[in-house]
C-alpha positions as CSV (number, residue, x, y, z in Angstrom):
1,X,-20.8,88.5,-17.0
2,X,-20.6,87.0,-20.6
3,X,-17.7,85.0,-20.0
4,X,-19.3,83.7,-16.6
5,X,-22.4,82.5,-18.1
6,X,-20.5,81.1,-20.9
7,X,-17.9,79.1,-18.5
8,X,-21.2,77.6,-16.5
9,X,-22.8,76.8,-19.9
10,X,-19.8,74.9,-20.9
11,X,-19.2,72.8,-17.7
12,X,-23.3,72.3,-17.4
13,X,-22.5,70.1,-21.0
14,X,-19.7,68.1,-19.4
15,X,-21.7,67.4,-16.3
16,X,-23.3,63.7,-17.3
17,X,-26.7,64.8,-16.0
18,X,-29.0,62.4,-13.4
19,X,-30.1,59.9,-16.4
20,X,-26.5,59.3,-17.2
21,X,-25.4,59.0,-14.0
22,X,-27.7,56.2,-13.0
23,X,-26.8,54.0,-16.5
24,X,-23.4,54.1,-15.0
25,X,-24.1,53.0,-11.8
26,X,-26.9,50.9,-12.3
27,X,-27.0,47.2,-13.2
28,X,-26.0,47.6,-16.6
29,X,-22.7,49.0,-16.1
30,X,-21.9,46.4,-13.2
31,X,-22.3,43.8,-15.6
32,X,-20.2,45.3,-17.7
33,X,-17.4,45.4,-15.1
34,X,-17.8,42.5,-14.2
35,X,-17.9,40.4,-17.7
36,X,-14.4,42.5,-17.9
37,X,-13.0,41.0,-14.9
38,X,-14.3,37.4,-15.7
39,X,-12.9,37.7,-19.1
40,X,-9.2,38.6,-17.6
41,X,-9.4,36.1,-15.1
42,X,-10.6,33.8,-17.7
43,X,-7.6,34.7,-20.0
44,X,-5.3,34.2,-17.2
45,X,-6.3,30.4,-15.7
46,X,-6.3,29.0,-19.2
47,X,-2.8,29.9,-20.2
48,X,-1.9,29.0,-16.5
49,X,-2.1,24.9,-16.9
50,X,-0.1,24.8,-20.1
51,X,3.0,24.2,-17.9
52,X,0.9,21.1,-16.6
53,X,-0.5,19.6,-20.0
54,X,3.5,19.9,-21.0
55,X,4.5,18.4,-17.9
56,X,1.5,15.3,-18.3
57,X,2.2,15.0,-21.8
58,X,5.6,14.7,-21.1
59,X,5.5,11.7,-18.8
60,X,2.9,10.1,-21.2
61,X,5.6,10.1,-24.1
62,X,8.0,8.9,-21.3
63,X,5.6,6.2,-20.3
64,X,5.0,4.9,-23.9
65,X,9.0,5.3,-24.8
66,X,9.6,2.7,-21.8
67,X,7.2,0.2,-22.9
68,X,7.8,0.3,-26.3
69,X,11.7,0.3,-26.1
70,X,11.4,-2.6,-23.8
71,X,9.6,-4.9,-26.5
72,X,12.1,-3.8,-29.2
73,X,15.2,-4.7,-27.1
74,X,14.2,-7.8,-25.3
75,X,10.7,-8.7,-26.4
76,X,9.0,-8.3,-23.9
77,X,7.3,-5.2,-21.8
78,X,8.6,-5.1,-18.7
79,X,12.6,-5.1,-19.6
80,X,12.4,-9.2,-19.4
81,X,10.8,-9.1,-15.3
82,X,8.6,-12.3,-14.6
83,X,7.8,-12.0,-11.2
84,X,5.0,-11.7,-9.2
85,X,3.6,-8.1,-10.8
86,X,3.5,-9.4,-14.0
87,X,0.2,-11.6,-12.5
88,X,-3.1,-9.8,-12.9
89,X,-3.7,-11.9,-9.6
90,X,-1.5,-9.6,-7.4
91,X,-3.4,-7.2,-7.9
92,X,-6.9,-8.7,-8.6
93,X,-6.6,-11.3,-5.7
94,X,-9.3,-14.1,-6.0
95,X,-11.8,-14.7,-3.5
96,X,-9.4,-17.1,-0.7
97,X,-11.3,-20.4,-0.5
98,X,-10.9,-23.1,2.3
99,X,-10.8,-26.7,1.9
100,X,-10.5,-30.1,3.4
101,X,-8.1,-32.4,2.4
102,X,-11.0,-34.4,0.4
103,X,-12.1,-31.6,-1.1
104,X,-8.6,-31.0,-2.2
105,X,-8.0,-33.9,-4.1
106,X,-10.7,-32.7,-6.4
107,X,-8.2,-30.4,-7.8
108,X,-5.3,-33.1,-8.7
109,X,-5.6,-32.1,-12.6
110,X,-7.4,-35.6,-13.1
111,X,-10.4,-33.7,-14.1
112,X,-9.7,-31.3,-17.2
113,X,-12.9,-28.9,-16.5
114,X,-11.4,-28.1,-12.6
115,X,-8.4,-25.8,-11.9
116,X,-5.5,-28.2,-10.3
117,X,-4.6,-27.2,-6.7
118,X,-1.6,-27.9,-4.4
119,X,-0.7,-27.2,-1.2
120,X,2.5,-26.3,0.7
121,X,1.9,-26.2,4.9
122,X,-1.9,-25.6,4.6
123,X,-1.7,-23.1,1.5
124,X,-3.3,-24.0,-1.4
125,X,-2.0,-22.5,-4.6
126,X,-3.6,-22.6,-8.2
127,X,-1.0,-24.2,-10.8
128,X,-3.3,-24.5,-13.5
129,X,-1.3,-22.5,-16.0
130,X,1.4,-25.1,-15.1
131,X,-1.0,-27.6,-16.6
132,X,1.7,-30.4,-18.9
133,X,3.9,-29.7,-15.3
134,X,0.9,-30.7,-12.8
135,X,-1.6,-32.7,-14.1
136,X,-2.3,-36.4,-14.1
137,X,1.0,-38.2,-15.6
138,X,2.9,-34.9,-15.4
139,X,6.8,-34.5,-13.8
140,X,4.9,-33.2,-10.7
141,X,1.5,-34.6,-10.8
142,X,2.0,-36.6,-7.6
143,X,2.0,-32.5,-6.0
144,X,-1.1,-32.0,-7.1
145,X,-4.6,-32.3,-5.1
146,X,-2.2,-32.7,-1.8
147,X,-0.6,-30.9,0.4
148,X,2.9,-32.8,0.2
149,X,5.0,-30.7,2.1
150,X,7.3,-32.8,3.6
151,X,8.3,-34.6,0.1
152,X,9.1,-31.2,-1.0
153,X,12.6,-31.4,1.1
154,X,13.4,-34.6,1.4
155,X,12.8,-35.4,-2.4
156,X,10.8,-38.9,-1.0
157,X,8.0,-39.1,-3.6
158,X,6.7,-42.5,-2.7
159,X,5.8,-42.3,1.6
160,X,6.6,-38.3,1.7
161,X,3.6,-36.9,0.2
162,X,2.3,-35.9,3.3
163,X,1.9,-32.9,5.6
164,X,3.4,-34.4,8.5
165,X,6.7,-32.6,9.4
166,X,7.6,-34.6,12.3
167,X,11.8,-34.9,12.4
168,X,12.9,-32.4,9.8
169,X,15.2,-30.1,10.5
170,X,15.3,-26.2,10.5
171,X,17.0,-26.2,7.0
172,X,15.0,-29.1,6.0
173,X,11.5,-26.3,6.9
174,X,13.3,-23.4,5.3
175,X,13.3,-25.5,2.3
176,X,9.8,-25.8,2.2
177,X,9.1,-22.1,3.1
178,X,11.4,-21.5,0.0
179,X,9.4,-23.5,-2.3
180,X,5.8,-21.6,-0.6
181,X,7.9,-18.5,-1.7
182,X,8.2,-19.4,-4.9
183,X,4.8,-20.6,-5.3
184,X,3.9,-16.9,-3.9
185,X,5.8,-14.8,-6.1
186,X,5.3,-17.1,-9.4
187,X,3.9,-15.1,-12.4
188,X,1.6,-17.5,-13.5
189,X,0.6,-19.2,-9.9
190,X,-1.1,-17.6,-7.1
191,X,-2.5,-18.4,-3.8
192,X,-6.3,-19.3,-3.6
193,X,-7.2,-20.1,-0.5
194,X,-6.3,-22.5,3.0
195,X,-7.0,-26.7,3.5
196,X,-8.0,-27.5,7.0
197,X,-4.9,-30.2,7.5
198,X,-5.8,-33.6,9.0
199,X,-3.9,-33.7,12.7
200,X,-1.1,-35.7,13.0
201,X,-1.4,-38.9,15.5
202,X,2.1,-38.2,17.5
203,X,2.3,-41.7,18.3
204,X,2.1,-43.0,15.1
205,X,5.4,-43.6,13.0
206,X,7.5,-41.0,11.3
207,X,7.1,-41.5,7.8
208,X,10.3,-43.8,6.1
209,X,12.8,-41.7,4.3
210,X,13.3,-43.9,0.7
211,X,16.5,-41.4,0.1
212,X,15.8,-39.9,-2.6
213,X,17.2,-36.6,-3.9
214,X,15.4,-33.4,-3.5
215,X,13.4,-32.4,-6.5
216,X,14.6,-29.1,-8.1
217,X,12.3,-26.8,-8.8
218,X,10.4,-26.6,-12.3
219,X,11.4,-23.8,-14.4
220,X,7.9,-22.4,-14.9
């Protein structure tokens, strides 16, 4: 009988009693559990992304390498490309604009405080940065403030500088699509707008051809 109530005595201590068993499931321990679990899965997601911030900062270095290595080899950023991307106005295009032809002539470089315009088969294009090429008593002045398309295949700078296309050829048009190409895909020109193009009297005369050699284009 002893040893009976001294076995129940010994497992009534080990019992937690009611007081102990509600602190374990009441809010307190919850918490507890669950600040555990936030602090593993805490643990976890931030040594996760450290594959990521290698991989990022990789590419970064990678990115600056490029650059940098470009300037030291041929002084310039982009491995010596001029083209089109290299204009902020790709990518920030201006506000497109349309003209008429008097409007146009506005923009022949005569006035040093307006941006000089040409056009090429109704597309106007700014040439500004081409100022000592465009503007009044330059090699191509006589482009500016016009839309001259014609002269710019058949090289006829004295009764050419017109829109009128009347008689020329395929090649002779492909020409001038060439030259709106260039004019397009310049680095420091870009398209600004459209000119409303006088029409064309089909009875009047084809303009005379003075035979003069097609201008090359300028180098920049």
């Amino acid at each position: 009988m002893a040893q009976q109530k001294s076995v129940k005595q010994r497992n009534a201590k080990s019992r937690p009693n009611d007081d102990q068993v509600q602190q374990m499931d009441g809010p307190n321990y919850s918490n507890t559990r669950l600040s555990s679990k936030k602090s593993k899965a805490g643990t976890t997601a931030s040594s996760s992304p450290s594959w990521k911030q290698s991989v990022l900062q990789g590419l970064c270095l990678s990115v600056v390498f490029f650059f940098l290595a470009s300037y030291l080899i041929t002084d310039t950023w982009l491995w010596g490309y001029k083209g089109k991307y290299t204009n902020k106005r790709y990518w920030f295009p201006p506000k497109q604009i349309v003209l008429t032809q008097k409007e146009l002539t506005q923009y022949d470089g005569s006035d040093p405080r307006k941006n000089i315009y040409l056009a090429i088969r109704g597309e106007v294009f700014d040439v500004t940065a081409g100022g000592p090429y465009y503007s009044k008593g330059g090699g191509y002045g006589f482009f500016s403030g016009k839309d001259a398309s014609r002269a710019y295949t058949t090289g006829c700078f004295q009764t050419h500088l017109t829109h009128d296309l009347r008689g020329l050829t395929a090649r002779q048009l492909a020409d001038i699509d060439g030259w709106a190409n260039f004019y397009r895909n310049h680095p420091k020109y870009f398209k600004v707008g459209t000119v409303i193009l006088d029409p064309i009297d089909p009875a009047s005369p084809i303009p005379e051809d003075c035979n003069q050699p097609v201008a090359p284009k300028p180098s920049s």
